[in-house]
N, CA and C atoms as an extended XYZ file, in Angstrom:
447
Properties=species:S:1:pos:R:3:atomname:S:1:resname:S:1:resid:I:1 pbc="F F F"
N       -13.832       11.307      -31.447 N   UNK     1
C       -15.149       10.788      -31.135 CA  UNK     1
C       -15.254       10.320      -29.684 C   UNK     1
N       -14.280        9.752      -29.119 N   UNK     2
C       -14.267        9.296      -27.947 CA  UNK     2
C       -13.522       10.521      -26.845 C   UNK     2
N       -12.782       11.052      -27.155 N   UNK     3
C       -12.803       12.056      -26.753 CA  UNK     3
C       -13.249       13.264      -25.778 C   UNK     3
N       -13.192       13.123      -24.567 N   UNK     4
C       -14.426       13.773      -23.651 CA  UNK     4
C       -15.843       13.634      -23.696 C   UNK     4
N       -16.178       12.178      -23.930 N   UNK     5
C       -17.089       12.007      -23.892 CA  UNK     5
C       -17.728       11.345      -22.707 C   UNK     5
N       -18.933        9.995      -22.885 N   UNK     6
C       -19.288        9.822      -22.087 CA  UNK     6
C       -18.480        8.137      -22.167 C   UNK     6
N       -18.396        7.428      -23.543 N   UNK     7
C       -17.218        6.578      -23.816 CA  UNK     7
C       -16.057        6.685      -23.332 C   UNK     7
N       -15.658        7.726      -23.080 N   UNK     8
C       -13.953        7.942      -22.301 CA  UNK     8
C       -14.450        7.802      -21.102 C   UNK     8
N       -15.407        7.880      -20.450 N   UNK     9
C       -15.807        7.567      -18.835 CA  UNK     9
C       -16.145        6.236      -18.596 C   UNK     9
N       -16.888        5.844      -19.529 N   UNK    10
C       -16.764        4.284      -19.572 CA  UNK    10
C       -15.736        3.578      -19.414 C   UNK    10
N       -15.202        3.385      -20.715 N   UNK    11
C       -14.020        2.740      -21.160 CA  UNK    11
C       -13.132        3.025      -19.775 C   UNK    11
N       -12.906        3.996      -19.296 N   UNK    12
C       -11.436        4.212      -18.218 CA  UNK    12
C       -12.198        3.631      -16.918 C   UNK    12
N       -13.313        3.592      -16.505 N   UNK    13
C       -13.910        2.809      -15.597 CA  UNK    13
C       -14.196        1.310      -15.379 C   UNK    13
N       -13.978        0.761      -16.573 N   UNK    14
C       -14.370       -0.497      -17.051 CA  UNK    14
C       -12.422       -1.092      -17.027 C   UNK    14
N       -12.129       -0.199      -17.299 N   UNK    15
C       -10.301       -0.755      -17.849 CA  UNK    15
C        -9.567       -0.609      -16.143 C   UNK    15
N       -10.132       -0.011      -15.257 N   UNK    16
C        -9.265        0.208      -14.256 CA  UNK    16
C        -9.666       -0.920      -13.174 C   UNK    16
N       -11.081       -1.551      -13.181 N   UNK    17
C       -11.557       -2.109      -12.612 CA  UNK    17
C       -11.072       -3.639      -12.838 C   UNK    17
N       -11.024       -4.096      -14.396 N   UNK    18
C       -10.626       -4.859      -15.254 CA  UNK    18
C        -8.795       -4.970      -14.923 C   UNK    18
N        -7.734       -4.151      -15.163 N   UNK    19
C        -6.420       -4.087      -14.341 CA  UNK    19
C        -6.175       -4.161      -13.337 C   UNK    19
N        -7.476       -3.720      -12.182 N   UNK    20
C        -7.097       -4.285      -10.476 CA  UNK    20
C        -7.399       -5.679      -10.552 C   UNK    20
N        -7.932       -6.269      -11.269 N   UNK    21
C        -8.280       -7.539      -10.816 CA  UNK    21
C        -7.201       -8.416      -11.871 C   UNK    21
N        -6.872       -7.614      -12.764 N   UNK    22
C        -5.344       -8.184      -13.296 CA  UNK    22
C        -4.037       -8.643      -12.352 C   UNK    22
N        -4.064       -7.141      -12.106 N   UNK    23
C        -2.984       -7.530      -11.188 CA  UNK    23
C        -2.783       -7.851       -9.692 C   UNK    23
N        -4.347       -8.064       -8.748 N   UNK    24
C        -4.397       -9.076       -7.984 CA  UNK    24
C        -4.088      -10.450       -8.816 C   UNK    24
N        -4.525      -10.689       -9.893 N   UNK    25
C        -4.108      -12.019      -10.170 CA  UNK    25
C        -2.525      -12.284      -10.483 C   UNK    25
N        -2.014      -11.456      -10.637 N   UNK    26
C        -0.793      -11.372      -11.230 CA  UNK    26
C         0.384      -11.604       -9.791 C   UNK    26
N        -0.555      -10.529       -8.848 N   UNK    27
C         0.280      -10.502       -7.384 CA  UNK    27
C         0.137      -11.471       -6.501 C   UNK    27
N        -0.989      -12.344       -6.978 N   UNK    28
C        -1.162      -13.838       -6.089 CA  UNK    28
C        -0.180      -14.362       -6.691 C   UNK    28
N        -0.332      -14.541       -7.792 N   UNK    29
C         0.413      -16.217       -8.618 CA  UNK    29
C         1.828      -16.023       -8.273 C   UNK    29
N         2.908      -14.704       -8.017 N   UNK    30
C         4.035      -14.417       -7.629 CA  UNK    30
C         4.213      -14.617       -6.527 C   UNK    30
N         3.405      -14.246       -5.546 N   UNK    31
C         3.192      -14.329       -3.838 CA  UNK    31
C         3.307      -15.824       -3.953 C   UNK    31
N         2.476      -16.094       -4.119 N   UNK    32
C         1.976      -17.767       -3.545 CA  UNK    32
C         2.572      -18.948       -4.564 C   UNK    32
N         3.086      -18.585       -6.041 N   UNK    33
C         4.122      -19.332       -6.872 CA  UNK    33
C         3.043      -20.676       -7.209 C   UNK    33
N         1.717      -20.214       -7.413 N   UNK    34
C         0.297      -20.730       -7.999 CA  UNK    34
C        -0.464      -20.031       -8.616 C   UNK    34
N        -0.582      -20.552       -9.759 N   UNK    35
C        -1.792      -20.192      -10.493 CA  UNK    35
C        -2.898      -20.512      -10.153 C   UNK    35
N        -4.003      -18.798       -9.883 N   UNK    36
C        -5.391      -19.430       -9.882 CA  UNK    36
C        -6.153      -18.638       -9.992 C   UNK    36
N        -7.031      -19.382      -11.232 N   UNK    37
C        -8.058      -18.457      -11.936 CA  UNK    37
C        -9.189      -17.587      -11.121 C   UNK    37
N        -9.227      -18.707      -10.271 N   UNK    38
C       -10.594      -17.537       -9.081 CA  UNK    38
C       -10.241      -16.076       -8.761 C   UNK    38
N        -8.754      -16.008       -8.887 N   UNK    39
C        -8.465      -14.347       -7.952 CA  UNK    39
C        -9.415      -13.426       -9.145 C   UNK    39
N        -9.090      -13.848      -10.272 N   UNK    40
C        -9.664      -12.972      -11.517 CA  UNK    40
C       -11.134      -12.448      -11.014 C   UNK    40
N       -12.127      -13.500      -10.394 N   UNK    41
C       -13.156      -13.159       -9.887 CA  UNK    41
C       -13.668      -12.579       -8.594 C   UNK    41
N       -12.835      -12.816       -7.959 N   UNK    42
C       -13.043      -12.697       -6.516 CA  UNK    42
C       -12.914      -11.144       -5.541 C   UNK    42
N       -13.284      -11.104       -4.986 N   UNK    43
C       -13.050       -9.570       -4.036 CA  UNK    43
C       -12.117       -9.988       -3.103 C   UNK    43
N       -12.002       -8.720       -2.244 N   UNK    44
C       -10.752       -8.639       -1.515 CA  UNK    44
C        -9.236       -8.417       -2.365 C   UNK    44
N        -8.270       -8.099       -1.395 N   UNK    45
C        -7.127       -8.192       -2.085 CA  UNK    45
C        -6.411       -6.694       -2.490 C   UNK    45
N        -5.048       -6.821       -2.849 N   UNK    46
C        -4.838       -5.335       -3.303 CA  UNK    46
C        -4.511       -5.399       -4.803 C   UNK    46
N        -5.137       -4.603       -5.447 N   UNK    47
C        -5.850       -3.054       -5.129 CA  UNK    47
C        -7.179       -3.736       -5.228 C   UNK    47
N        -7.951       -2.508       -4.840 N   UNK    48
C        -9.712       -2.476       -4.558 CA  UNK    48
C       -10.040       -2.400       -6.069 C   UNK    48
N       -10.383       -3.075       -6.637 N   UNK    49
C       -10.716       -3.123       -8.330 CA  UNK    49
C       -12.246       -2.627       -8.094 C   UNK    49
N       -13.131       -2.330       -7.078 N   UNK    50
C       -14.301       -1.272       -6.858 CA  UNK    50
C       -13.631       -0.212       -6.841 C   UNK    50
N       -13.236       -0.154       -6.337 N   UNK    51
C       -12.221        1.606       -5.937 CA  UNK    51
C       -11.256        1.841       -7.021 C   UNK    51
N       -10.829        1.284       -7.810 N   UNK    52
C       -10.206        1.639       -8.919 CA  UNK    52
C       -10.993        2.210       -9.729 C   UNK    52
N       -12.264        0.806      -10.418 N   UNK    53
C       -13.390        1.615      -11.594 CA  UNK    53
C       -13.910        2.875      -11.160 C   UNK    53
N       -14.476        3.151       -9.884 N   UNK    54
C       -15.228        4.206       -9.363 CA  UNK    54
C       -14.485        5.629       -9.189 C   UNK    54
N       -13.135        5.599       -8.950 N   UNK    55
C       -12.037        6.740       -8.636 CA  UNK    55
C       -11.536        6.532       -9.931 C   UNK    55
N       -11.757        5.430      -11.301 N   UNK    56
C       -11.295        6.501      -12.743 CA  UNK    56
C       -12.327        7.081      -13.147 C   UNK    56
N       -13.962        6.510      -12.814 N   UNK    57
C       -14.706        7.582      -13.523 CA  UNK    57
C       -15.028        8.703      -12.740 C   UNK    57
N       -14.524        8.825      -11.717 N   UNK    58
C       -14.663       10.368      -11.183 CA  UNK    58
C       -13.142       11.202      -11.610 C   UNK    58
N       -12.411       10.700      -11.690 N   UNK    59
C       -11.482       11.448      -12.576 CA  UNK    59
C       -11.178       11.599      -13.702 C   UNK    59
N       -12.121       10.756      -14.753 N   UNK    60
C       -12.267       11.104      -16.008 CA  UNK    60
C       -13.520       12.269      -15.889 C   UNK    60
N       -14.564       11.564      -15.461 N   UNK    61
C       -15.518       13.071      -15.162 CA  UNK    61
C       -14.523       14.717      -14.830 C   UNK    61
N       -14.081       14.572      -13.692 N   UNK    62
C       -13.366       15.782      -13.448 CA  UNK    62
C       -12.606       16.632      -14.110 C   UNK    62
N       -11.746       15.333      -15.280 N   UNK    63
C       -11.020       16.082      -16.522 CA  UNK    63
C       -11.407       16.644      -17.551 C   UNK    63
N       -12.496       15.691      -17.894 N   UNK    64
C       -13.739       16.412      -18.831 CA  UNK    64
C       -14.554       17.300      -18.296 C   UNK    64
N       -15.413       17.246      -17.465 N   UNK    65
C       -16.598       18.268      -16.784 CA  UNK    65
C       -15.469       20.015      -16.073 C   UNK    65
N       -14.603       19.027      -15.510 N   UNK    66
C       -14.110       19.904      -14.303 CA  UNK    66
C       -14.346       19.862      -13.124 C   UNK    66
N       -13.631       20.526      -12.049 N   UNK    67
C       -14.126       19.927      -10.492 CA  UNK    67
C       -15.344       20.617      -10.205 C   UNK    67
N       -15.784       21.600      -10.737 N   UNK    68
C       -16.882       22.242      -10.337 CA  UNK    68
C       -18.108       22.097      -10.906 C   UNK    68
N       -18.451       20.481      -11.657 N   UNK    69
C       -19.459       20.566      -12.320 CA  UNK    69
C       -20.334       19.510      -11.385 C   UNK    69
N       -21.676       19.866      -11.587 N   UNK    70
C       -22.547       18.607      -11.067 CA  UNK    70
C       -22.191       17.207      -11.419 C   UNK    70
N       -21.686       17.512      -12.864 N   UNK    71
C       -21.341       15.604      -12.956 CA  UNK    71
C       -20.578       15.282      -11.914 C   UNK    71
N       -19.544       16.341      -11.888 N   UNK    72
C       -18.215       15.740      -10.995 CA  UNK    72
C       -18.703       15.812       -9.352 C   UNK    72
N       -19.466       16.390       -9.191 N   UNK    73
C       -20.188       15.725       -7.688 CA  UNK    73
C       -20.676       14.504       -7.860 C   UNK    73
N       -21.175       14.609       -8.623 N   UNK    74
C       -22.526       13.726       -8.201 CA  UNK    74
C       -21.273       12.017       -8.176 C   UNK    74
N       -20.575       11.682       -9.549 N   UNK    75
C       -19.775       10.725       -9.346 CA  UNK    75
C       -18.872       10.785       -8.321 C   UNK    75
N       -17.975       12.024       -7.635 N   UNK    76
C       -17.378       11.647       -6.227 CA  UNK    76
C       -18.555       10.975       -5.076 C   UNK    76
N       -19.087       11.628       -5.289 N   UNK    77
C       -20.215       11.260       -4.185 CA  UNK    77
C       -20.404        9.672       -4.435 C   UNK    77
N       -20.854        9.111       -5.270 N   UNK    78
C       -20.919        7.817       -5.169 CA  UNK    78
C       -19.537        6.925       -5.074 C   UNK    78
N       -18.671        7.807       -5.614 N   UNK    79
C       -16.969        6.815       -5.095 CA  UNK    79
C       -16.986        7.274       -3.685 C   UNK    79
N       -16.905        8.202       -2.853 N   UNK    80
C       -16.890        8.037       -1.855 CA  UNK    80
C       -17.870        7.346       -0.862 C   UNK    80
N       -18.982        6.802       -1.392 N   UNK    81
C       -19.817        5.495       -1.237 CA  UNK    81
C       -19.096        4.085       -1.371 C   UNK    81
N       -18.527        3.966       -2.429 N   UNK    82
C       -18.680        2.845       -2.527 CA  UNK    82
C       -17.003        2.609       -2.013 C   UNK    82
N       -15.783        3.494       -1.864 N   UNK    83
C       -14.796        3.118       -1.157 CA  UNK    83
C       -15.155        3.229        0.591 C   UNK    83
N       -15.765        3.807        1.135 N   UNK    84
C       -16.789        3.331        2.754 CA  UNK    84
C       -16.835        2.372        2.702 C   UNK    84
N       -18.132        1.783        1.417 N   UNK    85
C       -18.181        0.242        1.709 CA  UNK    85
C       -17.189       -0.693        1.320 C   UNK    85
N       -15.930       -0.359        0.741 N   UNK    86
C       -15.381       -1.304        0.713 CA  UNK    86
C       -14.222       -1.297        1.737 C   UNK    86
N       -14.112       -0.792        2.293 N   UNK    87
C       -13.213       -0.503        3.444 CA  UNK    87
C       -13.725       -0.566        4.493 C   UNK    87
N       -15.217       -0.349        4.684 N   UNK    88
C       -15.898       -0.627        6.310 CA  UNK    88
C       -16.461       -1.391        6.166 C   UNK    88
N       -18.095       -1.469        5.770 N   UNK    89
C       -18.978       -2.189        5.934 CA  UNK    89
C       -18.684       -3.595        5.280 C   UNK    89
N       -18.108       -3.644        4.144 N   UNK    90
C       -17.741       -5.291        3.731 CA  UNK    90
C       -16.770       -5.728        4.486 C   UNK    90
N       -15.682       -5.012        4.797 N   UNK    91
C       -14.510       -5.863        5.625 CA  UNK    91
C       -14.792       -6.027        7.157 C   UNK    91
N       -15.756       -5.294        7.838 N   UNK    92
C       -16.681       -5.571        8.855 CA  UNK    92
C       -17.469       -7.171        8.681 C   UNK    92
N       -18.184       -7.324        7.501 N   UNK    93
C       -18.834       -8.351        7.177 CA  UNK    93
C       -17.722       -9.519        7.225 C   UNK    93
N       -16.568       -9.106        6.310 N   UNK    94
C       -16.036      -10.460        6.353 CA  UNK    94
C       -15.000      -11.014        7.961 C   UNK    94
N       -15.189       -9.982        8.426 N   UNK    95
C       -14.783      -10.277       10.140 CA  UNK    95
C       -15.523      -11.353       10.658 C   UNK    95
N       -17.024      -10.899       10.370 N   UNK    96
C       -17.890      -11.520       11.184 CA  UNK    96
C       -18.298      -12.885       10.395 C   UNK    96
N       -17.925      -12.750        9.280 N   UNK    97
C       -17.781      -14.314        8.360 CA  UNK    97
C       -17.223      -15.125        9.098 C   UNK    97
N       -15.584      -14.742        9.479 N   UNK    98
C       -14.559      -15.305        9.713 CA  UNK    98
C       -14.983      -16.083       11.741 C   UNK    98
N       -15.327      -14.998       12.311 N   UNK    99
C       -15.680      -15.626       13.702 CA  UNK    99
C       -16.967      -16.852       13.397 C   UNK    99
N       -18.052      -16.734       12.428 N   UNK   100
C       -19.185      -17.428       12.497 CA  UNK   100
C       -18.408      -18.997       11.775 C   UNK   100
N       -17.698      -18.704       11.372 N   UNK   101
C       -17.013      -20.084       10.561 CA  UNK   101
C       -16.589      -20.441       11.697 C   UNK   101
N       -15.337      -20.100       12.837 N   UNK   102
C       -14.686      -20.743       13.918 CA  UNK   102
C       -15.832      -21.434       14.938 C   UNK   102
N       -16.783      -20.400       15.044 N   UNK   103
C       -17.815      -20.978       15.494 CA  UNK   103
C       -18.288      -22.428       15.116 C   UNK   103
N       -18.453      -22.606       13.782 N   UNK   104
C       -19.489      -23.622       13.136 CA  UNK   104
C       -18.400      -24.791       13.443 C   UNK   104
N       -17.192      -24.254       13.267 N   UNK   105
C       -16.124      -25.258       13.049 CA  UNK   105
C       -15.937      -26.324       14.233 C   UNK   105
N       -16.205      -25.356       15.475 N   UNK   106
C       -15.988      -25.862       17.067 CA  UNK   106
C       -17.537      -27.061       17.047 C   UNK   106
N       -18.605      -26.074       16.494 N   UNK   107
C       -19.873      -26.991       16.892 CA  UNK   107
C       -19.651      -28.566       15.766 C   UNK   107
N       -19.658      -28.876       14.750 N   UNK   108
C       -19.007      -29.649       14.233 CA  UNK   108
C       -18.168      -30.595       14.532 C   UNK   108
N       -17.475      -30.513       15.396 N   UNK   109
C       -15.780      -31.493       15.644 CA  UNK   109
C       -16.249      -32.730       15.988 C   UNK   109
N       -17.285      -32.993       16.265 N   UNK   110
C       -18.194      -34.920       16.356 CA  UNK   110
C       -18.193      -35.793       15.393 C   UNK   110
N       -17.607      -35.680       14.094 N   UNK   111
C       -17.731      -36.041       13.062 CA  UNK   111
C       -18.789      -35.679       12.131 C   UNK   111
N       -20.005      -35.162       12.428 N   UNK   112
C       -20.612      -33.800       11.136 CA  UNK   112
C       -20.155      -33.470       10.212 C   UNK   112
N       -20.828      -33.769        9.438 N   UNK   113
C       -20.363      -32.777        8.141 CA  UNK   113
C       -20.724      -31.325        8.372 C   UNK   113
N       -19.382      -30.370        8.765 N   UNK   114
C       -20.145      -28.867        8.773 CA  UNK   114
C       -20.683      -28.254        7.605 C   UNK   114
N       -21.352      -27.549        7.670 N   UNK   115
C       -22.311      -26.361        6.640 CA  UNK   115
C       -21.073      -26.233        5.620 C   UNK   115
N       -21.089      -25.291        4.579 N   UNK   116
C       -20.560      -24.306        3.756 CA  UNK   116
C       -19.799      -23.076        4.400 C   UNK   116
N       -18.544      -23.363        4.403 N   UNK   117
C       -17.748      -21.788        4.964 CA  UNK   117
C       -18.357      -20.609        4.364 C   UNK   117
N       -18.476      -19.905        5.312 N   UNK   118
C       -18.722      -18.632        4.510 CA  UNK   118
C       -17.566      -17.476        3.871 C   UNK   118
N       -17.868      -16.533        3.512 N   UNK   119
C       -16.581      -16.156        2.332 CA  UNK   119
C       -16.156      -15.352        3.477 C   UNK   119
N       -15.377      -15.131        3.625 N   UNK   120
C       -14.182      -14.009        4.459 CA  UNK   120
C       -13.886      -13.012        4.123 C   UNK   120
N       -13.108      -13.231        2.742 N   UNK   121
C       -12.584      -12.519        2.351 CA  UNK   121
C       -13.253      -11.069        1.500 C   UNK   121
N       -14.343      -10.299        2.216 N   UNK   122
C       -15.371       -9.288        1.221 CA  UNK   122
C       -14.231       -8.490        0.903 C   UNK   122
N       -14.149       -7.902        2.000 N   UNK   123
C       -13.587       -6.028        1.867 CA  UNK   123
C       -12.154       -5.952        1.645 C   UNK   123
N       -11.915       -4.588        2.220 N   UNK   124
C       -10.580       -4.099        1.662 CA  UNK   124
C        -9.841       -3.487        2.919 C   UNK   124
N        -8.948       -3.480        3.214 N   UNK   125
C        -8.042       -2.591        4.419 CA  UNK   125
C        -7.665       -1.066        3.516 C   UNK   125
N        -7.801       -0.281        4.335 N   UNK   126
C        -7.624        0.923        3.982 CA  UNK   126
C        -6.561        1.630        2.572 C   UNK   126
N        -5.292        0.422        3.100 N   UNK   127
C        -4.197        0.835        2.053 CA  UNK   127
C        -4.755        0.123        0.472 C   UNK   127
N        -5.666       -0.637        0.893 N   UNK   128
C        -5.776       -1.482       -0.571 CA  UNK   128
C        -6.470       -0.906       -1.336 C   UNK   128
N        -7.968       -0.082       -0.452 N   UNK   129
C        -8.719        0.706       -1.283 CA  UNK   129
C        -8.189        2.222       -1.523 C   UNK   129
N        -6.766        2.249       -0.917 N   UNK   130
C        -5.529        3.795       -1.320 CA  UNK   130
C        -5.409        3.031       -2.481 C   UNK   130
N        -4.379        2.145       -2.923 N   UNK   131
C        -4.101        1.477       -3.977 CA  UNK   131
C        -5.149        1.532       -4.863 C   UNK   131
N        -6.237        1.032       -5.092 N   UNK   132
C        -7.305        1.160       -5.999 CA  UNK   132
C        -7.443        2.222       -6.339 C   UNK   132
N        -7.641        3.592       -5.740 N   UNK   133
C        -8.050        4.631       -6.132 CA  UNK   133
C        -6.856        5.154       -7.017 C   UNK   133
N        -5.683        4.820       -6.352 N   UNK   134
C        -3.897        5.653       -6.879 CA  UNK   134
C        -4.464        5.122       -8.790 C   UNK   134
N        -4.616        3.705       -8.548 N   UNK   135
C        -4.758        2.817      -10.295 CA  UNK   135
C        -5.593        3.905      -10.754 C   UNK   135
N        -6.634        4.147      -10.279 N   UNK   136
C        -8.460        4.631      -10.814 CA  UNK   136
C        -7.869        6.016      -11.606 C   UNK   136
N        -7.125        7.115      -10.538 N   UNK   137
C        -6.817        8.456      -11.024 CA  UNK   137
C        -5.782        8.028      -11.804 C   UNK   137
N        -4.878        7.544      -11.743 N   UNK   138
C        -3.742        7.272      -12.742 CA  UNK   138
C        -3.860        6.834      -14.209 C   UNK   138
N        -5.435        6.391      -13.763 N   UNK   139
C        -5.472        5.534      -15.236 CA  UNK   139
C        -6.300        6.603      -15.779 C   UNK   139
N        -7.059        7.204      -15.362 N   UNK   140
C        -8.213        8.083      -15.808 CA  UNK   140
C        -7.028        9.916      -16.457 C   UNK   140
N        -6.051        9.762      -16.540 N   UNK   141
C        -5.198       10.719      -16.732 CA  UNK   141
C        -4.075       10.138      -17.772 C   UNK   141
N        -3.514        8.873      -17.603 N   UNK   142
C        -3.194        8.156      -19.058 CA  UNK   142
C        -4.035        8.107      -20.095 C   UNK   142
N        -5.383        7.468      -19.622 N   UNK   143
C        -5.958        7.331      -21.328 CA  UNK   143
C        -6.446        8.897      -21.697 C   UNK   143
N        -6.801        9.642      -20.792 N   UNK   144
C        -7.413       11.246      -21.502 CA  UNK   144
C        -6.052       11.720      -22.208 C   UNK   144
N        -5.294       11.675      -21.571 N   UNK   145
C        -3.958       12.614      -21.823 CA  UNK   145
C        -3.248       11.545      -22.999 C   UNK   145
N        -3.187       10.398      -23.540 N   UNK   146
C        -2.225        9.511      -24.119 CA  UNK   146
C        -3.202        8.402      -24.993 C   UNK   146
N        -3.920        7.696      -24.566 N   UNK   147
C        -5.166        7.044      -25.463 CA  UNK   147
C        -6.286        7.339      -25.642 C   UNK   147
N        -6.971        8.263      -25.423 N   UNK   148
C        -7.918        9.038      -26.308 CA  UNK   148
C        -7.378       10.252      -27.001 C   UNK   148
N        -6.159       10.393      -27.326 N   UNK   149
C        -5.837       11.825      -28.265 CA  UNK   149
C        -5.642       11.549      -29.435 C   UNK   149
């Protein structure tokens, strides 16, 4: 029933996205020898848990449809959207997070209470959204081939 369907594209998109952000949490609390629940939520980090969900459902599409079908365009096409933005345009953003905070920080030093930091941490460096995608196809070829049979 699940089986080359449109549930096996789900499910492996939802589970790969759901495991990058596992095991960012898993790879902080070892790194840093702290537990903390925010990584579960948060962006940034390796792997790209965008680039994971988005690169398993284009490779569950591909296994089911094939490379030559419109589905399987049309979903590369939007993973190769949305790993751009997570590798340029957000980690661009959180650059410019990071200078506007040093900024606020300098205007502040009088005793002020400064503003709200802004988040830094958006995007992804290139290898992280490699990593995301490696999870995305890997996983999208375990469950077709091993948990949906």
């Amino acid at each position: 029933m699940l089986l080359n369907s449109g549930f096996e594209v789900i499910i492996t998109g939802i589970e790969a996205a759901f495991l990058a952000q596992v095991l960012k949490f898993i790879g902080y609390s070892l790194w840093n020898r702290k537990i903390d629940f925010s990584v579960l939520t948060t962006t940034g980090r390796m792997p790209s848990s965008h680039t994971a969900g988005v690169t398993a459902v284009s490779a569950a599409v591909a296994i089911i449809t094939g490379i030559d079908s419109i589905e399987f365009a049309i979903a590369l096409t939007f993973t190769l959207v949305v790993m751009y933005d997570a590798a340029g345009l957000r980690r661009s953003t959180g650059k410019i997070a990071s200078c506007l905070n040093k900024i606020m920080e300098e205007i502040y030093t009088h005793g002020q209470a400064a503003p709200e930091r802004l988040k830094e941490l958006l995007g992804h460096t290139p290898l992280e959204v490699f990593g995301g995608a490696i999870l995305g196809v890997g996983l999208a070829f375990l469950n077709h081939y091993y948990l949906f049979q």
